[in-house]
Structure formats: C-alpha cells, structure tokens
N, C-alpha and C positions, 0 to 999 in steps of 0.2 A: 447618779447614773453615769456610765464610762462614754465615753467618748465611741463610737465603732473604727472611727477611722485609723484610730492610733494602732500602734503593733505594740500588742497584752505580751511580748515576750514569748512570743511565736515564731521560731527559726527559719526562714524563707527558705528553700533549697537552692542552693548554689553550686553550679557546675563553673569550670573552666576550658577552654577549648581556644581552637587557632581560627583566625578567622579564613574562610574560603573566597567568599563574595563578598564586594563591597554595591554591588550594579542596584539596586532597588534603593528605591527614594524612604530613608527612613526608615531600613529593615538589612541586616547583615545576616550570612547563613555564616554559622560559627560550626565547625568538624569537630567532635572528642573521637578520641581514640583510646580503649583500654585494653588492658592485657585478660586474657581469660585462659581458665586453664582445661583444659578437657580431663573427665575425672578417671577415664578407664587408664588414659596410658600421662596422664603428666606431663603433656605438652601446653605448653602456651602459646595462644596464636590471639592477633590485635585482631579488635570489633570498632570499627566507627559508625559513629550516626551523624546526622548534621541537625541542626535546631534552627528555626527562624528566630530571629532575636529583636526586639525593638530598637533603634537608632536614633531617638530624635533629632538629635544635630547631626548626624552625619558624620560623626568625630572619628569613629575607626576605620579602618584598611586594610586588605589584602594582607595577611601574614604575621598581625598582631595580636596577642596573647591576650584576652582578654577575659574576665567573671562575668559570669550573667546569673540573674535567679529569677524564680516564678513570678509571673505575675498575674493582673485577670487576663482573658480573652481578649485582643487586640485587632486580631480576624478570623478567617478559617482555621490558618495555620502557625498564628505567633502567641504564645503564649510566655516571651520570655523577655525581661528587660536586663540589657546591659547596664551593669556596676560600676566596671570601672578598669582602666586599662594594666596588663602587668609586663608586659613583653613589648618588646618594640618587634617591629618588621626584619625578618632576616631577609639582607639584600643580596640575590640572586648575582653568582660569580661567573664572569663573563670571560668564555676563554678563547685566546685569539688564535 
C-alpha cells in the first residue's frame, strides 16, 4: 500500500509574484500581475490579484520576488505556502 503522504508525482501549482506586505505574524500578501489581452480590439492591459501566503519563519520582505504553490487550508484566507526566494528587494531611490 502507498504511502498518502508522499507526492505520487502530482505537479503543485506554482505562481510567482512580489511581495506587498510583510505586517502579519507568519502570513505575507504576495501581488501577480499579468498581461491580458482584450479580444475585440488587441489591446493589452495588466490584471493583478494578491494571495495570502503562508510564512513560517518570517524570512521574506517588502519587495522580494518570491514562488509560492498550493497547499491545504491554513485559515479562511491562505491557502498558499512559500517555496522559496528568487528576487532580492529593490531599494527605493532617494532623491535629494
């Protein structure tokens, strides 16, 4: 008999996105943004959504690039656990 816990080579969905919020204990709001196109006239105009993400350690920040992919239910609202980081923070240019 198999194991349940194991992953039978089941592809989790994984997005990638910037992070917004870092403020909640354990839970990061991550923004995508994608391009869409409208079919009558061929324009393209960005769509974003934001996602609650799970954080256990608190490891990411404001402005970093990071994968996340599904996971169980976590609470009302998170349903998604962070992977792993790809982008550093772009630091905000101060003009005198």
């Amino acid at each position: 008999m198999t194991d349940n816990n194991t992953n039978l080579g089941i592809r989790q969905r994984r997005l990638r996105g910037v992070v917004v919020s870092d403020r909640m204990d354990k839970t990061i709001r991550v923004k995508i943004t994608r391009l869409k196109m409208n079919s009558k006239y061929r324009k393209q105009y960005k769509v974003s959504q934001t996602y609650m993400v799970h954080d256990p350690e608190n490891t990411y920040h404001m402005g970093e690039t990071v994968i996340f992919e599904a996971d169980r239910p976590r609470s009302k609202s998170k349903r998604w656990v962070a992977v792993s980081r790809v982008g550093e923070a772009k630091e905000a240019k101060t003009e005198v």
